[in-house]
C-alpha positions in Angstrom: 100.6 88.3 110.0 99.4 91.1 107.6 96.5 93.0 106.9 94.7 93.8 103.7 93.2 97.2 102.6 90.6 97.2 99.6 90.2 101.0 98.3 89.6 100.1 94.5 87.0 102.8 93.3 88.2 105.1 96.0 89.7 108.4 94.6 92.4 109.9 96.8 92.9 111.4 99.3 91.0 107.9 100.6 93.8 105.2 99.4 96.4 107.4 101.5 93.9 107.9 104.3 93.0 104.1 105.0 96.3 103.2 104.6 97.6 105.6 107.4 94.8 104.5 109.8 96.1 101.0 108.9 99.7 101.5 109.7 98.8 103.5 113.0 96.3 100.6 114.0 97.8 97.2 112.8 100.2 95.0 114.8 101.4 93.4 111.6 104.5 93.3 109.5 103.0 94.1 106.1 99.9 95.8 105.2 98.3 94.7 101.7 96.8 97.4 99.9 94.8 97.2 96.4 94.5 100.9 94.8 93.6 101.7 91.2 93.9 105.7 91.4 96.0 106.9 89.9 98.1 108.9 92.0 97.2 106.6 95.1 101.0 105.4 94.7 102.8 108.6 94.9 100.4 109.4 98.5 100.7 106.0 99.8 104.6 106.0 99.4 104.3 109.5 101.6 102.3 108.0 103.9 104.2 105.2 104.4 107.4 106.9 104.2 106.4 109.3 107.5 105.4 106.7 109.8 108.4 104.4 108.8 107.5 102.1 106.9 108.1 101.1 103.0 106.0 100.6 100.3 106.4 98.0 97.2 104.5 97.9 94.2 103.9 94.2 93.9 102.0 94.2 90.3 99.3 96.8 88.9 97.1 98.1 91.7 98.5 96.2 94.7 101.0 97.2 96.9 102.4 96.0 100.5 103.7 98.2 103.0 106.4 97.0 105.1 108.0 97.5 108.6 
């Protein structure tokens, strides 16, 4: 089961932000996230990092965080 975030056009802090509602909310494994900001990477690794999960950039603008 997974979930999927769409924040394309969002500048951050928002990519970071949805994604740690996400990871606090969800029941599922991986969380599928599509960001196009720039630094939304470096913040969403951060994110994901502190509430223990990983995060893997999967191709250019998508990303799944992982239990």
């Amino acid at each position: 089961m997974s979930e999927r975030i769409d924040t394309r056009g969002m500048r951050c802090p928002w990519p970071a932000i949805r994604l740690a509602r996400a990871l606090r909310s969800t029941d599922a494994d991986m969380v599928e996230i599509l960001a196009d900001d720039p630094a939304a990477e470096r913040e969403m690794t951060a994110v994901a990092s502190a509430a223990g999960w990983s995060l893997e950039r999967i191709a250019e603008n998508h990303f799944h965080a992982l239990r």
